[in-house]
C-alpha positions as CSV (number, residue, x, y, z in Angstrom):
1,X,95.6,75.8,48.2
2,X,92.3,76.0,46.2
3,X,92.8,71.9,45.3
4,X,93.1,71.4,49.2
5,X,90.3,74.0,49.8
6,X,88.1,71.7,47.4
7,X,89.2,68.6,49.2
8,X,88.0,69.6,52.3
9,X,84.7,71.3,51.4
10,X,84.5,67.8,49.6
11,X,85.0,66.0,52.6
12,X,83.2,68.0,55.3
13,X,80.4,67.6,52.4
14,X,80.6,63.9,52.5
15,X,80.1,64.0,56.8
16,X,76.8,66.4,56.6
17,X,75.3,64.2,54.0
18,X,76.2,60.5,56.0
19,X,74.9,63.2,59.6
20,X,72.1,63.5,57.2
21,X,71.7,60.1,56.1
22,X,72.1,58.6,59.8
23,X,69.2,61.2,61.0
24,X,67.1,60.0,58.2
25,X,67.2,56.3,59.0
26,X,66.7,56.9,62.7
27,X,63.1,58.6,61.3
28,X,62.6,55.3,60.0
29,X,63.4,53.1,62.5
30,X,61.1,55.2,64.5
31,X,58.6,54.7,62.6
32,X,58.8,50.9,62.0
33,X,59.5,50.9,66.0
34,X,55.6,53.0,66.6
35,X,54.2,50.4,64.3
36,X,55.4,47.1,66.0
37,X,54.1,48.6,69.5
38,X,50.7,49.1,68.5
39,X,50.8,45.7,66.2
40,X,52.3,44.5,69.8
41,X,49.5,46.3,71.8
42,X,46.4,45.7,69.7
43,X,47.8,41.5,69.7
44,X,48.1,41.9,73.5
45,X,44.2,42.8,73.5
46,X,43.1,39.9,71.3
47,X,41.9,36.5,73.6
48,X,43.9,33.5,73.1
49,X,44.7,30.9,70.4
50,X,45.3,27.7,71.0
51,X,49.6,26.8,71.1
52,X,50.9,26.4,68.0
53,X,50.9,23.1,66.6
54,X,54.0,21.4,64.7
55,X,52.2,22.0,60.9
56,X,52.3,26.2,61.9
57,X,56.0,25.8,63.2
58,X,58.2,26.5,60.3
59,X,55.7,30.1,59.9
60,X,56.2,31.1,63.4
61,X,57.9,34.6,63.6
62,X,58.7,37.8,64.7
63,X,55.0,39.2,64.3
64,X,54.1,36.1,66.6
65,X,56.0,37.0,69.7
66,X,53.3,38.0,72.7
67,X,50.6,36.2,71.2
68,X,48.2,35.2,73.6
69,X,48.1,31.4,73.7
70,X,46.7,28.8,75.3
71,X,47.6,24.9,76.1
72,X,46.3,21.8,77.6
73,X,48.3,19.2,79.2
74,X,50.6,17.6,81.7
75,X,53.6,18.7,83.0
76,X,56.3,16.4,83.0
77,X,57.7,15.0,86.3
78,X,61.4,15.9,87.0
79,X,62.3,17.8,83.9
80,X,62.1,21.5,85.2
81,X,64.9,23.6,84.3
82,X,65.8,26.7,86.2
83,X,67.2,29.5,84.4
84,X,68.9,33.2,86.2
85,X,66.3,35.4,85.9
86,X,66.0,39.5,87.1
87,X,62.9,40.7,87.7
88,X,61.1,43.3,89.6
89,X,61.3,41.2,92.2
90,X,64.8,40.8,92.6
91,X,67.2,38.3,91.2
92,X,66.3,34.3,91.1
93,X,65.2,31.5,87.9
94,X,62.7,30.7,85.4
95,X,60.8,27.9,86.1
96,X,60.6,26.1,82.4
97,X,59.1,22.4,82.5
98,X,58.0,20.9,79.4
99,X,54.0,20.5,78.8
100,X,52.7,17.5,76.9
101,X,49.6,18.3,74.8
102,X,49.1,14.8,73.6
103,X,50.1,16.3,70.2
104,X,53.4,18.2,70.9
105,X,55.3,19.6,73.4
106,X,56.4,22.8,74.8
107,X,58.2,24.4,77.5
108,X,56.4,26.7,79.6
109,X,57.8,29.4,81.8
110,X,55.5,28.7,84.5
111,X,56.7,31.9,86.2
112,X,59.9,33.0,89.0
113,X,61.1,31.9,92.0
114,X,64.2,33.1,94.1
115,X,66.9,31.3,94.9
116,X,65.9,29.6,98.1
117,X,62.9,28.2,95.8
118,X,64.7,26.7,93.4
119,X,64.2,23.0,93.1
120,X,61.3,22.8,95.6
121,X,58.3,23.5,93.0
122,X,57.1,20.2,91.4
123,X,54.7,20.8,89.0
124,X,51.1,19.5,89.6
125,X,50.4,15.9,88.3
126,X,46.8,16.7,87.1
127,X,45.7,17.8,83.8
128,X,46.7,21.6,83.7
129,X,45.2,24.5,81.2
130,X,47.9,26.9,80.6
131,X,47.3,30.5,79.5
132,X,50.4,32.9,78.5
133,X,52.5,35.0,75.9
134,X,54.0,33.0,72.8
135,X,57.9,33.7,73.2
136,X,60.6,33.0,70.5
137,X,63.9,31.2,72.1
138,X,66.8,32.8,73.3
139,X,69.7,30.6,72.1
140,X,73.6,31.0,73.5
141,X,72.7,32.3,76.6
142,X,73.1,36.0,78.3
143,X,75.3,39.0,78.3
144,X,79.0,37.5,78.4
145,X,77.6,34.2,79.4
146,X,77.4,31.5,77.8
147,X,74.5,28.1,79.0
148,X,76.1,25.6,80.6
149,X,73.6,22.4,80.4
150,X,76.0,20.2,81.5
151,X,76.7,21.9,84.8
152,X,73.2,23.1,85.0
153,X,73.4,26.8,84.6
154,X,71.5,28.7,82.2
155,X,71.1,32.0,81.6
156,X,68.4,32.2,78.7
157,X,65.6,30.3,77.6
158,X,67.5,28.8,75.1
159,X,64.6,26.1,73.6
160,X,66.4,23.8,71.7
161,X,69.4,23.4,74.0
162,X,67.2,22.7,77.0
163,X,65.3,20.0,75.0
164,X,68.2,18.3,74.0
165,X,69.9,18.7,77.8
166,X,66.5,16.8,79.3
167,X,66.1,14.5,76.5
168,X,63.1,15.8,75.4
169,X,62.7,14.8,71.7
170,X,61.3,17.2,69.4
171,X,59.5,20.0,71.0
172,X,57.7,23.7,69.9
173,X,60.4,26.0,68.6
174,X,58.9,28.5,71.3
175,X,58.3,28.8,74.8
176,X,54.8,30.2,76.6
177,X,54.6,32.4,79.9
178,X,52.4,31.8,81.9
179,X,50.1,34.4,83.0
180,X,49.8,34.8,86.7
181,X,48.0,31.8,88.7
182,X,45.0,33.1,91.1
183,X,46.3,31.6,94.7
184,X,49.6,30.3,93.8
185,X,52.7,32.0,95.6
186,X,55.4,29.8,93.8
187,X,56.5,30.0,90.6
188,X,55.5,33.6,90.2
189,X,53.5,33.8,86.3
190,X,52.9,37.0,84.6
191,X,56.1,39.4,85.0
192,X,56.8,39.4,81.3
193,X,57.9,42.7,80.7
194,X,56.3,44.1,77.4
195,X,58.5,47.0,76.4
196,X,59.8,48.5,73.7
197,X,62.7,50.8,73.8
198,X,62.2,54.4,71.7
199,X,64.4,56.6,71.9
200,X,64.6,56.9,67.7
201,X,63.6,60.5,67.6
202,X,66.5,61.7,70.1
203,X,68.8,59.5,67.8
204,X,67.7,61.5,65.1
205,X,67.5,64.9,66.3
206,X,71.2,64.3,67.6
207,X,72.2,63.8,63.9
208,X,70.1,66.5,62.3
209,X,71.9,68.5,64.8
210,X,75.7,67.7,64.6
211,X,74.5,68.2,60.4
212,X,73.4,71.7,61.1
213,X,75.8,72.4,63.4
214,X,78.9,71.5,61.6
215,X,77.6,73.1,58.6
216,X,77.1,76.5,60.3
217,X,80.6,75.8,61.3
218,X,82.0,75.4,58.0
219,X,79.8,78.6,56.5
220,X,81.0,80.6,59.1
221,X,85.2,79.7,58.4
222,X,84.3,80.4,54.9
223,X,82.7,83.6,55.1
224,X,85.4,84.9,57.3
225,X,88.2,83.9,55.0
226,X,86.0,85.3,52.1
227,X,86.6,88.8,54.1
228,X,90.0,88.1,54.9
């Protein structure tokens, strides 16, 4: 009985600690989560940079995502792709057509447009200056659905696969959107949703909790068998 006793303590042990342990790292998480919202907050303040260009490619990263930007160029003719999109204004598509720079290209999220809009928004044919947010791709497509370029449906703005569906030849490894444009109705620029989910602190209070909890728990069955 006193083995089994041991076994247990050993084991209830083992399940406070990893309580513990998971409390601990949601501390941590929280933290690393308060710095990349002000890192994300104070970039949001700064004025733009010129678009990457393909020499500062292979460095782009996670510390470069809603980075003001800016880019000169012309849209290509006949190479929009519209991808599902749910915004605050209901459901409809991303307009993404491809800008040439003269240097590079990139695709540019030149805002939404709902369904009854899509395919009736050529892009101007004049030299355009495009100001936005520096987005990383999103490859594979969206919740339980997979991109279908060959049939034309597309559920994220996967970079690469969009490129290679228009025949685009090498482009940025990231797409821009574009802020809002003064006067123009269709496609709708500047609903990128800046947010950052932080609910670490409940996560870790939850775990600090059961810990306490099931220790009170075991103190209390021990005491009362210690005055049995």
């Amino acid at each position: 009985m006193t083995t089994r006793r041991v076994l247990i303590g050993g084991l209830i042990g083992l399940v406070i600690a990893g309580l513990v342990a998971l409390g601990v790292w949601q501390l941590q998480r929280r933290t690393w989560k308060l710095d990349l919202i002000a890192r994300t907050e104070a970039m949001l303040r700064q004025p733009p940079v010129p678009a990457p260009p393909p020499a500062a490619w292979p460095a782009i990263g996670a510390n470069d995502v809603y980075r003001p930007v800016i880019a000169t160029g012309r849209y290509r003719p006949a190479a929009d792709t519209y991808v599902q999109a749910a915004t605050a204004l209901g459901g409809g598509f991303w307009v993404l057509t491809p800008l040439d720079t003269g240097g590079f290209t990139v695709l540019v999220n030149r805002g939404f447009v709902p369904p009854d809009r899509r395919g009736r928004v050529d892009p101007p044919p004049v030299m355009v200056t495009v100001r936005g947010l520096l987005r990383v791709s999103e490859p594979g497509g969206g919740f339980l659905r997979s991109n279908d370029p060959a049939g034309g449906r597309w559920y994220s703005r996967d970079v690469a696969a969009i490129a290679g569906s228009q025949r685009l030849g090498t482009v940025a490894p990231y797409f821009i959107d574009a802020a809002a444009a003064p006067g123009l109705e269709w496609p709708r620029g500047g609903l990128t949703v800046v947010t950052f989910r932080n609910s670490h602190l409940v996560y870790a209070l939850t775990w600090f909790g059961l810990a306490a909890l099931l220790a009170g728990m075991t103190w209390m069955v021990s005491r009362r068998r210690a005055e049995a």
